[in-house]
N, C-alpha and C positions, 0 to 999 in steps of 0.2 A: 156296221160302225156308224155313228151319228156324225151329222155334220160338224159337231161341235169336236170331236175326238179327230175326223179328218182334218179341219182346219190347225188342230194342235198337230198334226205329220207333216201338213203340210210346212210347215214356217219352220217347225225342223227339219224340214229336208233343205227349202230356201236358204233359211237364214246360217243353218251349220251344218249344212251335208250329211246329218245324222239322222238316224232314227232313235227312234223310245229306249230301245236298250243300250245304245252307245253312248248316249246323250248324260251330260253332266245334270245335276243337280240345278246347277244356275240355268241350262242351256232349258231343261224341263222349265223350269222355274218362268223365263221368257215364251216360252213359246204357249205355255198354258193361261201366263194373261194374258198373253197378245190376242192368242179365240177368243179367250173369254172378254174383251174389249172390242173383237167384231162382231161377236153374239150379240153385244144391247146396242150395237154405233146408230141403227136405224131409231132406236126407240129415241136416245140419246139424242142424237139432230135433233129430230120433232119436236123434242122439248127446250130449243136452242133458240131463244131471242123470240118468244112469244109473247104476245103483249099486255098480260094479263099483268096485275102488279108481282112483284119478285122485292122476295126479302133479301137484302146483303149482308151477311157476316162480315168485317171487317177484325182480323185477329193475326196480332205478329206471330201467335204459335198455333199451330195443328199438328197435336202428337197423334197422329191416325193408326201408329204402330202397322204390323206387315196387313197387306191386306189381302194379299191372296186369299186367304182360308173365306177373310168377311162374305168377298162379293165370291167370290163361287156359290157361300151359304145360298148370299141374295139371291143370286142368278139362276137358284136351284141346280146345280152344277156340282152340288160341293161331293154329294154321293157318287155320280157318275165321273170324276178325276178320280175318287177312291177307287173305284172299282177298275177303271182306263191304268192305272197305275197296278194295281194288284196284278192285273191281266198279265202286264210285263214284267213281274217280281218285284214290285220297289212298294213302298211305302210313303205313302204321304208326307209323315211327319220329315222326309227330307228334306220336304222344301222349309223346312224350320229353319235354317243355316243361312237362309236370306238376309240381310240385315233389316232393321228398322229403317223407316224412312224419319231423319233425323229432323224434324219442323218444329219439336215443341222442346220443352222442358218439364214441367207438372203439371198440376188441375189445371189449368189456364187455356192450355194448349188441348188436355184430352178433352176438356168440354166441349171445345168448339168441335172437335171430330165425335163427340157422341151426336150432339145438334144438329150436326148435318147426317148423319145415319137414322136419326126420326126424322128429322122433314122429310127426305126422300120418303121413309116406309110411311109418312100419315101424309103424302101427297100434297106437302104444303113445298110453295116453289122457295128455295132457298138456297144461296149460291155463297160459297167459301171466297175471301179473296186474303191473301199473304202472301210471303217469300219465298221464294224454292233454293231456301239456303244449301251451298254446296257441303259444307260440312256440319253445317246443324248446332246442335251444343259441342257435346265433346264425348271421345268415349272414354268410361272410365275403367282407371285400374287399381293397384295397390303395391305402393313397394315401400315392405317395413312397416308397414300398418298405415303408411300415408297416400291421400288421396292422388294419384298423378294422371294428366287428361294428356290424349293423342286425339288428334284429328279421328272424326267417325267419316268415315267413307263412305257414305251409304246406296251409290248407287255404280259402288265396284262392280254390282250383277245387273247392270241396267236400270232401266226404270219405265217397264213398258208400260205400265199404269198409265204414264203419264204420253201426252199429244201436243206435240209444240206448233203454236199456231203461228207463222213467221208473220203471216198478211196484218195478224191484229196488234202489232209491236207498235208502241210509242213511247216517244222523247221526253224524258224528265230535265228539268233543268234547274241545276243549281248555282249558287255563285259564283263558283268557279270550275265546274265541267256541266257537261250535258251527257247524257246515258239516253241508250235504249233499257225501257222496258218491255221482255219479251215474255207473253203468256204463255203455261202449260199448264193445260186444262186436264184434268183427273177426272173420274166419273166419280158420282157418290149415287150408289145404287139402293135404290129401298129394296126392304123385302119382299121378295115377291116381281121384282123389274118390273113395276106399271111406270113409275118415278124415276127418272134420273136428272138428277143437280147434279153442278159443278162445283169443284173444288178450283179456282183460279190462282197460279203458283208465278209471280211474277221475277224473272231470273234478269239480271242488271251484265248489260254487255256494251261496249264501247261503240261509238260513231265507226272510227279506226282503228280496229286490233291490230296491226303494225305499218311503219313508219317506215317504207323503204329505203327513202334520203336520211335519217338521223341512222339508219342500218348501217349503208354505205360509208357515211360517215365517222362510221365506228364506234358511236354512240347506241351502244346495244341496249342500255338498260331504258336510256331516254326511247327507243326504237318503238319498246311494249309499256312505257306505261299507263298511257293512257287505257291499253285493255285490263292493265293491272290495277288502276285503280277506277276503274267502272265494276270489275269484276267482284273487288271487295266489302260491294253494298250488299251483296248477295252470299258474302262466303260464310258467314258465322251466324247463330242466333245469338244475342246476347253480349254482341262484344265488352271485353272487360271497359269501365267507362271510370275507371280511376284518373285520367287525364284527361286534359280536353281533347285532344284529337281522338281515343275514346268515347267520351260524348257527342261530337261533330259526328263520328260513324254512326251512331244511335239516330241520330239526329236524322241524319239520309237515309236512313234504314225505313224509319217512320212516314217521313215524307215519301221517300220514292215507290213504296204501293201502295198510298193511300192516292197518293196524285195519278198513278198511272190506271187505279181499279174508279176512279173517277170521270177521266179523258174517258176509259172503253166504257162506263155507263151513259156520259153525257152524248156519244158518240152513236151507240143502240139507239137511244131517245129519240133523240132527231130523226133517226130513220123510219121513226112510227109514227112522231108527233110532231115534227117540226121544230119552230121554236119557239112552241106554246107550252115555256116552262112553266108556267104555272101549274100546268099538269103531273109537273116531275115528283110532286111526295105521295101523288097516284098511281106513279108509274114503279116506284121505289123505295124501299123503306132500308135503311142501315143502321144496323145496330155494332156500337162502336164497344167490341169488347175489351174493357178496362182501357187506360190512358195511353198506351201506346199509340192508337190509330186518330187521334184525336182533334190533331193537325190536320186529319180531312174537313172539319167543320171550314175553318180560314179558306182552307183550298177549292174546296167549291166555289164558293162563295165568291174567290179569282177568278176561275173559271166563268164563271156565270156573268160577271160583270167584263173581265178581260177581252172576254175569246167570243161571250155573248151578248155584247152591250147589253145588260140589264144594268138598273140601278143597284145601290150598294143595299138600300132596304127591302126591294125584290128580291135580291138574293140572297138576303140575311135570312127572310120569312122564308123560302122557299128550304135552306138547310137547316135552319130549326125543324121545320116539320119533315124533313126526309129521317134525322140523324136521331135516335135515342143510343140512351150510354148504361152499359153496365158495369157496375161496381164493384171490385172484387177485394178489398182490402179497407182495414181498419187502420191501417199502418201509417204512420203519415209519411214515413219516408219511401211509403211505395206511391205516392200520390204524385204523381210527376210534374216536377219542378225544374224548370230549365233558367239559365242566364240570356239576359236580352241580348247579348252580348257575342254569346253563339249561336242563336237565331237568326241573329242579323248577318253574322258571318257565312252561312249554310244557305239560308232560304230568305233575302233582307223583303222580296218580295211579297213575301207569306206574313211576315211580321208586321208588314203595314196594314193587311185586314183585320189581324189581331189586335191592334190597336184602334182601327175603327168597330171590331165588336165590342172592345175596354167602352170605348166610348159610349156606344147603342147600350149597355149596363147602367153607365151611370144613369143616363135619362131616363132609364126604366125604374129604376130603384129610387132615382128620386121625385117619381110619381109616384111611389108606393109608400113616400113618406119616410126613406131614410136618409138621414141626415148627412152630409159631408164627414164628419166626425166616425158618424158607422160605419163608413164603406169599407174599410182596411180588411174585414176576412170578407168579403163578396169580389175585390180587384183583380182579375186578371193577369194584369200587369200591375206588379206592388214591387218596389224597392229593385227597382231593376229583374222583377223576377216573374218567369212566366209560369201562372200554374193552370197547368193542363184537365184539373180537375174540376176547378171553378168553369173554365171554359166548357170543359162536357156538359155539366147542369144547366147552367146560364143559356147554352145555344143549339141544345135539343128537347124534343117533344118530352121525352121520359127520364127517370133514370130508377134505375130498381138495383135492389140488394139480391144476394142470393142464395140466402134462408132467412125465415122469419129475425128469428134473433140479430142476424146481422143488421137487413133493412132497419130494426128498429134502433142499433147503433147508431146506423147514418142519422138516422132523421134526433135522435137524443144529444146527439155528440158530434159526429165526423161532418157531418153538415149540418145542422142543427138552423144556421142562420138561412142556408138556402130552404128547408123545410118550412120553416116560420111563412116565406112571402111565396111561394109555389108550394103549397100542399098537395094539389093537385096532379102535380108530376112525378110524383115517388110511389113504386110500388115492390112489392116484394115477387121472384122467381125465383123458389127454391130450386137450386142445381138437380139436375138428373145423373140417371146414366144409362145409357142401351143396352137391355137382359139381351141383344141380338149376342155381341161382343164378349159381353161379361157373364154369363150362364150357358146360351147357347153351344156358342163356341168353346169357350174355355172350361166348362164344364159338361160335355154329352152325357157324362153319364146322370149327374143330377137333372138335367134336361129329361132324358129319357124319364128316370122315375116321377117327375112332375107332370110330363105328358101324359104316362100310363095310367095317371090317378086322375087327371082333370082336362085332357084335351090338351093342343098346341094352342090354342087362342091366346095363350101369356105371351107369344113369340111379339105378336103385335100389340095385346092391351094385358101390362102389366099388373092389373088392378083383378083379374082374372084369379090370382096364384092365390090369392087369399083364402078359395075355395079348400085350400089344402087344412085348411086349420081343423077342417072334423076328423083327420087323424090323429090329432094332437097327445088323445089320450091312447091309442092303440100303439101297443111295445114293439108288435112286430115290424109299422111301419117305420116306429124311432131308431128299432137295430139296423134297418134296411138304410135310413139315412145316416147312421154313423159307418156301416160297411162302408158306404160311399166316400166318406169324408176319410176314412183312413187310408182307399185307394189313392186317394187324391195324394197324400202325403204319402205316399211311397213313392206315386209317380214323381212329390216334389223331388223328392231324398233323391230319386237316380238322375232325376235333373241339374242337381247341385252338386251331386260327385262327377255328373259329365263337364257343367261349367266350371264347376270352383275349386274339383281333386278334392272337398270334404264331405267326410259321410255324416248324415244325420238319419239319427233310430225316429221311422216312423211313429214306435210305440210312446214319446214322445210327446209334450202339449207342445203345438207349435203356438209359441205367444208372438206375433208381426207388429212391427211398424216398419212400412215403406212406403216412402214421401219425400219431397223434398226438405233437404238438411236446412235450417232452419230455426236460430234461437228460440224462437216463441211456439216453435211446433215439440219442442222437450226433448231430445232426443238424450239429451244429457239426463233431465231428471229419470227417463227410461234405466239407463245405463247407472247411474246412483243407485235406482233399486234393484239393478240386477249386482250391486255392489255388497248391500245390504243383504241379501238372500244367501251370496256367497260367505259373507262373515255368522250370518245365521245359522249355517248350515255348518262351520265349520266350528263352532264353540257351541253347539245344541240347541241354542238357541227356538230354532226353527227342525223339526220335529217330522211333523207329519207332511212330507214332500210330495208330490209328482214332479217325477225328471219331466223338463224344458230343455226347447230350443226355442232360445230367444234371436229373433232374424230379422237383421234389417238390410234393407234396402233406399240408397239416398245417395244423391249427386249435391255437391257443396260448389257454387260459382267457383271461379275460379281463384277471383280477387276477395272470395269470405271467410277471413282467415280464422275469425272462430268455429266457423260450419267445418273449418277443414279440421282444425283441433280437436274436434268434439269425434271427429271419425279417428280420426288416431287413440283417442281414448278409447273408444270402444273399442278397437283392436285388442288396443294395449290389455284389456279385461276379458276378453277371449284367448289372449295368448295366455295370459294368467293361468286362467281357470283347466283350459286344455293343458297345461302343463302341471296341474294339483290332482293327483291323484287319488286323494281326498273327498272330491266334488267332481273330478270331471264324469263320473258315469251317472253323476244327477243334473247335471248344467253345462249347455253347451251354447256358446256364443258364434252367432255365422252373420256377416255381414257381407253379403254377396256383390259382387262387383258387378260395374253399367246397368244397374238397375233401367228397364226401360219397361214399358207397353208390352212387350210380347213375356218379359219374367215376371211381370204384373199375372198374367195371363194364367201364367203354370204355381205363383206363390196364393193368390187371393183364394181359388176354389180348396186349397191347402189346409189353411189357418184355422185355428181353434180359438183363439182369442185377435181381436183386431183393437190395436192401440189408438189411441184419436185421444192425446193428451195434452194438446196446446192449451193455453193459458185461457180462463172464461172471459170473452171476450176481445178475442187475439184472429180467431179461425176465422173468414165469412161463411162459410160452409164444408168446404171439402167434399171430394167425390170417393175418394175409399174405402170412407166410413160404407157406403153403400155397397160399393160392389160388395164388400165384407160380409155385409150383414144377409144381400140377396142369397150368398153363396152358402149361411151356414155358418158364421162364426158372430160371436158376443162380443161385443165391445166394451172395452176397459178405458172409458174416457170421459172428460168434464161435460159438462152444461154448458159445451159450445160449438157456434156452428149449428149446421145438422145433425148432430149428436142430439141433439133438444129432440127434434121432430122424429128421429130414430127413436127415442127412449117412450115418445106419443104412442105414439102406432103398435111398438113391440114388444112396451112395459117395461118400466126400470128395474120387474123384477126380475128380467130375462137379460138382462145387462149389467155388468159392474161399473157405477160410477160412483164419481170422486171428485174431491176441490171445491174452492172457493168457487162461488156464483159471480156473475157479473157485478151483479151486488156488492156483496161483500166486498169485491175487489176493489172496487169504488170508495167505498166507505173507506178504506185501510191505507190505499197506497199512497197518501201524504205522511201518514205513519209509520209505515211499512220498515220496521229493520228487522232485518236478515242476520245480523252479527248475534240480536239475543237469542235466535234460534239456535245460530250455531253454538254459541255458550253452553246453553242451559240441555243441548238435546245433545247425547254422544252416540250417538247413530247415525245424527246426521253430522257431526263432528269425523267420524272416521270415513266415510265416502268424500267428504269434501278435501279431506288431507290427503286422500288419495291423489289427487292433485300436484300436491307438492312435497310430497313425501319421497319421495325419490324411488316407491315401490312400481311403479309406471313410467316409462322410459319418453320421455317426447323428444329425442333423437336431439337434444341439447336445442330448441328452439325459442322456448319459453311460453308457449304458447298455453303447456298447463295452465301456469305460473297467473296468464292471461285470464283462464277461465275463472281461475280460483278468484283472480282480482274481480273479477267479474259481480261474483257472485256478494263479495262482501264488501268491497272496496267502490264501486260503478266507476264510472268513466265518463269524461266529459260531458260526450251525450248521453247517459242514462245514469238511474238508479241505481245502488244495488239492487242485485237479483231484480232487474228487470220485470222476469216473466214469471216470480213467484214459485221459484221451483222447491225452496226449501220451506216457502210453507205449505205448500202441497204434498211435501214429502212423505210422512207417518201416512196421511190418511190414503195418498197412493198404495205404496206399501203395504197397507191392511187390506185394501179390495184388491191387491194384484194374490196376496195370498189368501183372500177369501177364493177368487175364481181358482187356484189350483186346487184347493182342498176340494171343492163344490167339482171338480175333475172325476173325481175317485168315485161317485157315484153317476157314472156313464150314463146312463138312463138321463138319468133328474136334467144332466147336462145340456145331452142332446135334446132334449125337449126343446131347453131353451135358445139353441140353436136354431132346431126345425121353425119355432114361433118367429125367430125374425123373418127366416125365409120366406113364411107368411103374411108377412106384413111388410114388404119390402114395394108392395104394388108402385105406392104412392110416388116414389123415388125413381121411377124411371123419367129417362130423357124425351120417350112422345108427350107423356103431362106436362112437360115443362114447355117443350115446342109449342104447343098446341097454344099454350098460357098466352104465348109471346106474338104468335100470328093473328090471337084474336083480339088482345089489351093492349098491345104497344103497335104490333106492324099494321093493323087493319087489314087483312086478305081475307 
């Protein structure tokens, strides 16, 4: 027996009196990473507070999904638990039943945990810092076709991943409480364990968790609250921020680990360097993903002059060049905009640096020749209103996009005027993803046949696979990858009858969109064409079929009452369709509940077709599209995003794409009505009546009523049809039934599947890493 099998008996005999065979799921579950956490601890130290420079992620989410399966991979572990399990009759896949660790929401949160799964594997020093939110987002369900969120629990089975360091806890202070922030440090293991970074999880707990004398005094609730409301900085991702006290949580949310992963960096420093800050954008580089963390630029900045007597313009130059900012949104109402009014109320401290960098702006800008009259979109602070995105650009080294097409929004459009006077500071990182996670693991079996034909070197340099492409034209190896991909869809099919009680026939195109819910990402215009195929199909229309399952997967906020409408409809058209006997053994609708990271995992290596139909010019990139394309399915989606850079490398003629260009969209949308389409088109007339026609049930809420208004009517703050759905309608439609017809010839298909898998090199998450430590971090 190996040490690493003995240390897993042992911590089950300590910690639960059991051994292998008596021992629960969860109890295996604990005791297997607890070894596999004292197998790298030595490596891990050594690489703990070395003094070489060290890159900081700063990101309010890390959807890291379970990670057992990952770091066993890493730790080269992952065959010998197979076999340790085998010995004693169980099976691995039980430790499946662990929940997620609940840190993120979508692309935002899985980038930051792909990023730190390459830095570790290409040995670049690179350390996570965010929340160790207790209940995460939410987990979801469905009752009556409507979305409804419970608390996610996610560390019901423990959380041995994670090491809580008591000694390195400090005091956040806000206007009106003061908190401890307490670190839990996670490993993030490369492949291979030569590398171990940290993941830094900072949890919010009270001076005094209770009040003896307010106890005594029979003041029970006063007795905890102060645990109670320290503890609620930490309890949610996302709080709903429809009110201010909503917002005000946001607010502390931000502040309290950017300030806290600040104090424990400024803290390391000195213990190497003294108080020769000047040294600190040598010692550190942070990269501020998207506007949440952004409020660290001010905070430092305090720090530095507060705690460090530096001047205010020493320590202005010094967080310029520590902090660059990434960009993740076209949106403007994702561009983060706060009232001065609640800043001052939360943090009034922090807001007075912000107003001295308002200040260091103007002087700069009007040394660069812009005029008092210009300054209104470069302000900071404008009309009582603080924006957090001006701030990121203005008071960091860089800021980049994250795929071509986007970056060259920001610099056309979304910033435009900071582009003009800092050219110099914009660059593009198109997003990754790590084949460790997204092929390796969730795919062995396509794994295997990539190896057997080219070597493992893809594991660590993605650009490897491409070698695959001199099979391209051989039949036997194209049948050998569709066996593969049909396995995959039976495995989904008994996965979805174990989670969700519904069967779905492998035999089957499975056509996917899962992502977050979303106006601008289409889900509705999806759902219009699976509306369309159904009246097709049922008047003759439409002729020559392949049966679908059409499947999605999407968590709608809590407070987005059209994201939540748009998942009722779809129900409402699966309940439809399953109930027409007419169509249902050609069309099936499955919209699977709690979409997360780990049914990511069992849906992506699935798919035959992969959806990416947000509006041209709407995506900054997305990461799906990838995994998708890595794993073996074509993509049915516009000229946006990394869709563009997907259709470069894999050929547009191995993908169905569709809609208006950035362009065009441009050109049209002061013109743009949507009512003459509805008029004059009756196809797209009978999906949108669907709506209000009373043949779809939205439980008497109005919320149809809402979308339909939507689409033809807008609403204060928008256009009609927004996102252009109905004029992308027909030409969707036609390449969504161009790809099934082009089904029927399995061969021709696969091909064009196999080719993306082939060209999928470019898109992994070490080329992106690598981009980032050598043009923006300097290591």
């Amino acid at each position: 027996m190996s040490e690493f099998q003995k240390s897993i008996e042992r911590i089950l005999d300590v910690d639960f009196e059991k051994g292998p065979e008596t021992a629960s799921a969860s109890e295996l579950y604990q005791s297997i990473s607890k070894a596999a956490v004292r197998h790298i601890r030595k490596t891990w130290e050594a690489q703990s507070g070395t003094e070489k420079k060290r890159a900081c992620y700063f990101s309010s989410e890390f959807l890291i999904g379970r990670l057992i399966h990952n770091n066993l991979l890493s730790e080269g572990l992952l065959k010998e638990t197979e076999k340790y399990l085998e010995k004693h009759n169980m099976d691995i896949s039980l430790l499946e039943d662990i929940e997620d660790p609940a840190l993120g929401n979508g692309g935002l949160g899985r980038l930051a945990a792909c990023y730190l799964d390459s830095a570790a594997t290409q040995n670049i020093p690179l350390d996570g810092y965010g929340i160790r939110y207790r209940y995460g987002l939410f987990k979801q369900y469905f009752e009556d076709g409507f979305q409804k969120e419970t608390a996610d629990d996610w560390q019901s089975c423990g959380d041995p991943w994670s090491v809580r360091k008591e000694d390195e806890k400090v005091k956040v202070s806000f206007a009106d409480q003061e908190v401890y922030a307490v670190p839990y440090d996670m490993p993030v293991i490369g492949y291979g364990a030569v590398t171990i970074n940290t993941l830094r999880l900072w949890q919010a707990e009270p001076l005094c968790s209770f009040d003896f004398d307010l106890f005594n005094a029979n003041k029970f609730d006063q007795s905890v609250k102060e645990r109670n409301d320290a503890e609620r900085i930490s309890a949610v991702l996302y709080p709903n921020d429809e009110t201010d006290e909503g917002k005000k949580l946001r607010i502390r949310q931000q502040y309290f680990f950017t300030s806290a992963s600040l104090q424990c960096m400024v803290s390391r420093f000195k213990k190497t360097h003294g108080s020769s800050f000047e040294e600190f954008p040598n010692a550190y580089a942070v990269q501020l993903n998207d506007t949440h963390p952004v409020v660290a630029i001010p905070e430092l900045i305090r720090i530095l002059v507060e705690q460090e007597n530096l001047t205010f313009p020493e320590a202005f130059q010094i967080a310029r060049s520590t902090f660059a900012y990434t960009n993740h949104t076209v949106m403007g109402e994702a561009l983060e905009k706060w009232t001065v009014r609640l800043y001052k109320a939360v943090i009034p401290n922090v807001y007075t640096y912000i107003q001295l960098i308002q200040k260091e702006l103007v002087k700069d800008l009007r040394k660069k020749g812009i005029s008092k009259a210009e300054l209104a979109p470069y302000n900071i602070v404008d009309k009582n209103t603080i924006h957090m995105a001006r701030m990121a650009v203005y008071a960091t080294s860089f800021t980049n996009g994250v795929a071509r097409i986007h970056t060259e929004i920001l610099k056309d459009d979304v910033l435009k005027e900071w582009y003009r006077i800092y050219p110099e500071r914009f660059q593009n990182k198109t997003n990754g993803i790590t084949q460790r996670r997204w092929l390796a693991l969730a795919n062995p079996e396509l794994s295997y046949f990539i190896t057997e034909k080219i070597g493992d070197a893809w594991i660590t340099d993605l650009s490897e696979i491409k070698k695959l492409e001199k099979w391209k034209d051989d039949e036997t190896v194209i049948l050998e990858f569709d066996r593969i991909k049909k396995m995959k869809k039976r495995q989904l099919a008994e996965h979805v009858k174990k989670m969700e009680g519904i069967d779905m026939n492998p035999e089957f195109i499975y056509d996917v969109q899962i992502k977050r819910l979303h106006e601008y990402k289409r889900q509705l215009l999806n759902a219009f064409s699976i509306l369309d195929t159904y009246f097709g199909l049922k008047d003759g229309r439409i002729k020559d079929f392949t049966p679908t399952v059409y499947l999605f997967g999407a968590k709608a906020a809590p407070g987005y009452k059209r994201a939540k409408g748009i998942i009722k409809f779809i129900n409402e058209i699966g309940r439809m369709i399953a109930q027409d006997k007419e169509v249902a053994d050609r069309m099936q609708v499955v919209f699977v509940s709690n979409y997360n990271v780990s049914y990511a995992e069992k849906i992506t290596p699935a798919a035959d077709i992969s959806e990416q139909i947000s509006t041209a010019g709407t995506e900054a990139s997305g990461t799906g599209n990838m995994k998708f394309m890595l794993n073996g399915a074509v993509t049915l989606g516009t000229l946006d995003g990394a869709n563009v850079e997907i259709v470069e490398q894999a050929g547009e003629e191995n993908n169905y794409i569709f809609g208006a260009r950035v362009e065009e969209i441009n050109a049209i949308k002061d013109t743009y009505n949507p009512k003459e389409i509805y008029k004059n088109d009756k196809r797209v007339r009978a999906v949108v009546d669907m709506l209000i026609n009373g043949k779809l049930d939205d439980g008497g809420t109005g919320i149809f009523k809402e979308l339909y208004d939507s689409l033809l009517e807008g609403a204060s703050w928008h256009k009609p049809d927004n996102y252009f759905i109905l004029h992308d309608f027909r030409a969707y439609c036609d390449e969504k039934l161009k790809a099934n017809r082009e089904f029927g010839d399995i061969t021709a298909f696969r091909k064009k599947c196999f080719l993306n898998t082939c060209n999928a090199g470019t898109f992994s998450s070490d080329r992106a890493v690598i981009e980032y430590a050598k043009e923006i971090w300097k290591l």
